[in-house]
C-alpha positions as CSV (number, residue, x, y, z in Angstrom):
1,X,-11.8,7.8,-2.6
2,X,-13.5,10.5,-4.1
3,X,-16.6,9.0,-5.5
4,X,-19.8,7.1,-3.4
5,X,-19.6,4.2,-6.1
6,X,-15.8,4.2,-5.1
7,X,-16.5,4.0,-1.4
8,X,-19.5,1.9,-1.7
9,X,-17.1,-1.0,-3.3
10,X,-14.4,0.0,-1.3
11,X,-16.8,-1.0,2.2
12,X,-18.0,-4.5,0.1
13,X,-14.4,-5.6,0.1
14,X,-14.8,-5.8,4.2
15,X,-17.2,-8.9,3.0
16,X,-14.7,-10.8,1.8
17,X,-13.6,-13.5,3.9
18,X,-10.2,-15.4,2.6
19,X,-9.4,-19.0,3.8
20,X,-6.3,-20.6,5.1
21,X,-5.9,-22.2,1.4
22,X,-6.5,-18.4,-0.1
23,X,-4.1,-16.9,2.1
24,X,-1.4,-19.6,1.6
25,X,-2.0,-19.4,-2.0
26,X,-1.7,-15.4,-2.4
27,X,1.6,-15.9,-0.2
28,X,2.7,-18.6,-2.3
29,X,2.4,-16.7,-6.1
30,X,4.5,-13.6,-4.6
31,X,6.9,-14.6,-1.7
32,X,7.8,-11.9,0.5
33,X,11.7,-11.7,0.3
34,X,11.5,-12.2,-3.9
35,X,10.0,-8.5,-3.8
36,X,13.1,-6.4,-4.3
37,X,13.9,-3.0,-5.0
38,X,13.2,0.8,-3.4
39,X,9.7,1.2,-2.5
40,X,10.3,4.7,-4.8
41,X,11.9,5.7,-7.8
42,X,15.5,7.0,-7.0
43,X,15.1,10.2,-8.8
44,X,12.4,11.4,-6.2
45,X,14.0,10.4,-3.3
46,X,14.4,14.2,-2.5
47,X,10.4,14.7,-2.3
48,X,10.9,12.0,0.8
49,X,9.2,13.8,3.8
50,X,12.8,12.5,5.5
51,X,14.5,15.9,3.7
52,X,11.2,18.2,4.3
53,X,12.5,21.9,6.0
54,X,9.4,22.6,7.7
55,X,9.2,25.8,9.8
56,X,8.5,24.8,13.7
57,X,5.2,25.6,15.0
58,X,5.2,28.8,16.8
């Protein structure tokens, strides 16, 4: 966040409170194991930080 509006509405989502029902609910429309795929695109899986060649510290 690079903005005070930003972080302002960022620290008013720490109000919300979700119930049991919520929580079931949000669960319910996206089920865990239907997510599928990489979590990146395939062509930048050479940016990983896995494949970084950084220098030891000295």
């Amino acid at each position: 966040t690079t903005k005070i509006k930003n972080l302002d509405q960022n620290l008013g989502a720490l109000a919300v409170k979700l119930s049991e029902e919520d929580l079931k609910e949000i669960s319910a429309a996206v089920p865990l194991d239907d997510v599928a795929g990489s979590r990146y695109y395939n062509g930048l899986d050479h940016a990983s930080w896995k494949f970084a060649n950084t220098p030891p510290k000295v």
